[in-house]
C-alpha positions as YAML, in Angstrom:
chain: A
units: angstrom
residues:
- id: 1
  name: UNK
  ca: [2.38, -4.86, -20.14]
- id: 2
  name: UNK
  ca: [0.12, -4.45, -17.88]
- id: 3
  name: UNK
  ca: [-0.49, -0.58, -18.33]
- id: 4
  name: UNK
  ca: [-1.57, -1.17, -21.41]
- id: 5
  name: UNK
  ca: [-4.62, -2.73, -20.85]
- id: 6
  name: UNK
  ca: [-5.97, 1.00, -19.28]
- id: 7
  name: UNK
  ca: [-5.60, 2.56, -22.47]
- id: 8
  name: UNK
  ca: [-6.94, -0.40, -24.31]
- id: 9
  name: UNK
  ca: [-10.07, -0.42, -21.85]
- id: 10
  name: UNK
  ca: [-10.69, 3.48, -22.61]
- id: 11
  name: UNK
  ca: [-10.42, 3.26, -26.25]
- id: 12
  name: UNK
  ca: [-11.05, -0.11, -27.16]
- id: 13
  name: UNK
  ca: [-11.84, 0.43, -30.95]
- id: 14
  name: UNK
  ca: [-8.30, 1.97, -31.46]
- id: 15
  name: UNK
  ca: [-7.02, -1.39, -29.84]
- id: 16
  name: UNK
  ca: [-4.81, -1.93, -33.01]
- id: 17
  name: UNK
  ca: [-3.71, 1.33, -33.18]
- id: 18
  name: UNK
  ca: [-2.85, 1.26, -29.50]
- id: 19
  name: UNK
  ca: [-0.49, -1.94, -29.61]
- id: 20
  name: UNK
  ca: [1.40, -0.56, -33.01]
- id: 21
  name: UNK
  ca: [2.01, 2.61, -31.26]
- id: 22
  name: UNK
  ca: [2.82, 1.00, -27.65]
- id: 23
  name: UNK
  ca: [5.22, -1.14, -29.72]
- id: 24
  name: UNK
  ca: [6.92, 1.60, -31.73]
- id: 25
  name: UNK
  ca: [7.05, 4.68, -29.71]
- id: 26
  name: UNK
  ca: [8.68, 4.52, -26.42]
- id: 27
  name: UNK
  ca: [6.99, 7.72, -25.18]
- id: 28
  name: UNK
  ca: [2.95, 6.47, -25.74]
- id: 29
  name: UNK
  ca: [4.48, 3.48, -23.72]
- id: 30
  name: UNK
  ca: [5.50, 6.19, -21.18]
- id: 31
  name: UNK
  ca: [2.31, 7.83, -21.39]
- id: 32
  name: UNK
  ca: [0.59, 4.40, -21.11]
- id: 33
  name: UNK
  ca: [2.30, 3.61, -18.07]
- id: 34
  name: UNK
  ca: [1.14, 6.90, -16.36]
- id: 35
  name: UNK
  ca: [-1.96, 6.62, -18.01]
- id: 36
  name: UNK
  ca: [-2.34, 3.54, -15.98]
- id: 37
  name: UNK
  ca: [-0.66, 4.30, -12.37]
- id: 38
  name: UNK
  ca: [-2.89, 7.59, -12.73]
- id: 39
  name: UNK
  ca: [-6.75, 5.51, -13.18]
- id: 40
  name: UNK
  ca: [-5.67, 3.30, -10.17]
- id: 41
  name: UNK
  ca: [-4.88, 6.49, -8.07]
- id: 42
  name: UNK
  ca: [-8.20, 7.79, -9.72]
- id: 43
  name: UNK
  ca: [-9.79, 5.18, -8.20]
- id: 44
  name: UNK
  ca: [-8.71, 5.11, -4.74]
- id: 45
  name: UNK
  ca: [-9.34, 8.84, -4.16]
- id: 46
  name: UNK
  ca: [-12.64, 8.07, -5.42]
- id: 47
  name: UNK
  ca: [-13.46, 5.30, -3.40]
- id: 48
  name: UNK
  ca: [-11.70, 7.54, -0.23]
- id: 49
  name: UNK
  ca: [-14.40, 10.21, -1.70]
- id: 50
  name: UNK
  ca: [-17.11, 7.73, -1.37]
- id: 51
  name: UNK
  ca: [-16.67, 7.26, 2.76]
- id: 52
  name: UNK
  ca: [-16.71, 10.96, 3.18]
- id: 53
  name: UNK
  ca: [-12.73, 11.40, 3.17]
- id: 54
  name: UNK
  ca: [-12.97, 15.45, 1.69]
- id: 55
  name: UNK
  ca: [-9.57, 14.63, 0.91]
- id: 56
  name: UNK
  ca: [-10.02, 11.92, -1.24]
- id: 57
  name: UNK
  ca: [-12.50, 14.11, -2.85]
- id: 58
  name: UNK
  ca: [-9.94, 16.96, -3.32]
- id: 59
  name: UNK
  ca: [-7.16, 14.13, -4.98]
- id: 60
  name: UNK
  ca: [-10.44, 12.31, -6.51]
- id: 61
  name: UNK
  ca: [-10.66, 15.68, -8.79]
- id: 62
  name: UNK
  ca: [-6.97, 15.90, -9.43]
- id: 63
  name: UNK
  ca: [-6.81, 12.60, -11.04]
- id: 64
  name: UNK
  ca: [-10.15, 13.26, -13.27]
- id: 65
  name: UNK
  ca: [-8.19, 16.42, -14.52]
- id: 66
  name: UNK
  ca: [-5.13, 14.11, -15.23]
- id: 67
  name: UNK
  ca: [-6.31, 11.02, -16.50]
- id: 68
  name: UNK
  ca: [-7.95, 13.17, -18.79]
- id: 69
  name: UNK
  ca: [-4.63, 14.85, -20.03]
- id: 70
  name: UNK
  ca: [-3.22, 11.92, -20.50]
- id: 71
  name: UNK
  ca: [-6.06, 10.71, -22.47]
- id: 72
  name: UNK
  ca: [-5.61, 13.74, -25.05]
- id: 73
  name: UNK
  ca: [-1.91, 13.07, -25.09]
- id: 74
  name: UNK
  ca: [-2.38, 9.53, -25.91]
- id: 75
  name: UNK
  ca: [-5.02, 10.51, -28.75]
- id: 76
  name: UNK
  ca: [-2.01, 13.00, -30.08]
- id: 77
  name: UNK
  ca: [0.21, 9.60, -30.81]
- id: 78
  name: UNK
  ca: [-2.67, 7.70, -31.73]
- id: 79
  name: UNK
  ca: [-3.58, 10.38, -34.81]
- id: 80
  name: UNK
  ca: [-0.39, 10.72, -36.05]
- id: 81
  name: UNK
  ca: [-0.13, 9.88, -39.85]
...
């Protein structure tokens, strides 16, 4: 359950709303679980950005734009009625 914390950790007042929809909707879980492979890539680009790999800064970017897509997706489950 691991990539659930990620989610939690960006939205932590909709923690309650995170775990009823991570326990009731098996694509948020799915989204969860890329949300969370896709910060730890985020963050080893960026730390490859940080020694001057252009590279990392290139794949750095590419993860900010994803993360972030998967942050609006995960927002779409979360406001459901």
């Amino acid at each position: 359950m691991e990539e659930f914390r990620a989610i939690v950790t960006r939205f932590p007042l909709r923690e309650l709303d995170i775990r009823r929809c991570f326990n009731r909707d098996a694509q948020f879980r799915a989204i969860c679980a890329d949300y969370d492979e896709a910060v730890k890539a985020l963050r080893r680009w960026q730390q490859a950005a940080k020694q001057g790999d252009r590279e990392g800064s290139r794949k750095a970017a590419d993860y900010e734009r994803l993360v972030a897509e998967l942050e609006a997706e995960a927002l779409v489950h979360l406001n459901r009625p």
